[in-house]
N, C-alpha and C positions, 0 to 999 in steps of 0.2 A: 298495418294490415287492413286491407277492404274488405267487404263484402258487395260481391254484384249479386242484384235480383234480376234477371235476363228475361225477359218474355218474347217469345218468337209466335209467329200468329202467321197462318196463310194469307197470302196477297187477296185483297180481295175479287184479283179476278178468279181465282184458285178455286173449283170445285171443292167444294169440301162434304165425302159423303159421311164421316164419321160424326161430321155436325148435324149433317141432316137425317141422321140417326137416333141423334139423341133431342134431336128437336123432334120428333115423330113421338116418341118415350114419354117425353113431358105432356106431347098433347093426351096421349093416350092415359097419361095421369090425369088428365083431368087440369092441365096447366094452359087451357086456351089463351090465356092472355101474353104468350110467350110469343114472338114475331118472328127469332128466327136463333141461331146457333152456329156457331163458328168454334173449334175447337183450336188447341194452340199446346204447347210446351213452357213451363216455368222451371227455371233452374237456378241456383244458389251455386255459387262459386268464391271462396273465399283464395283472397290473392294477397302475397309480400309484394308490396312495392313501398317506394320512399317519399314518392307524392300523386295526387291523386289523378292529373295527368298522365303519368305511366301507368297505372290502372287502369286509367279506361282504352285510350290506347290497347292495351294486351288483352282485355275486354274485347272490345271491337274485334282485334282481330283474330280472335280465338272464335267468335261467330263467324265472321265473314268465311275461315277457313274450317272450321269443323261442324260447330254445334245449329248452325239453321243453314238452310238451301236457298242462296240468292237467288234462284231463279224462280224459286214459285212460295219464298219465306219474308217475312221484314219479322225486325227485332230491334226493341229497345233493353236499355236497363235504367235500373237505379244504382248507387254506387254511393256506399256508406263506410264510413271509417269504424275500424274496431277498436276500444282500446286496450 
């Protein structure tokens, strides 16, 4: 059994106003030294497979086809074995 750690993040051509929301938030905390704010998605997915090649594979394409939007998404993982 795996475990993937998935992080998906907008392209950085990608408006992002829910970042520039919360970079507005910090400043008004009192957080000037904060430059800018990009929000993103992390998710955990524990997967059976029998080696960790098919893992990531089913990985990959479980993003490609569901969990981020190629056209304005990119995503990495990490991918750890369970015992």
């Amino acid at each position: 059994m795996f475990l993937a750690k998935i992080y998906i993040t907008l392209k950085s051509t990608v408006n992002d106003p829910q970042g520039q929301t919360v970079h507005g938030g910090l400043k008004t905390l009192g957080y000037d030294s904060v430059e800018s704010v990009r929000m993103g998605k992390y998710l955990e997915v524990k997967i059976q497979a029998d080696e960790r090649s098919g893992a990531e594979a089913q990985i990959s394409e479980m993003c490609h086809k569901l969990l981020s939007n190629p056209v304005i998404e990119d995503f990495h993982f990490d991918l750890e074995e369970l015992s």
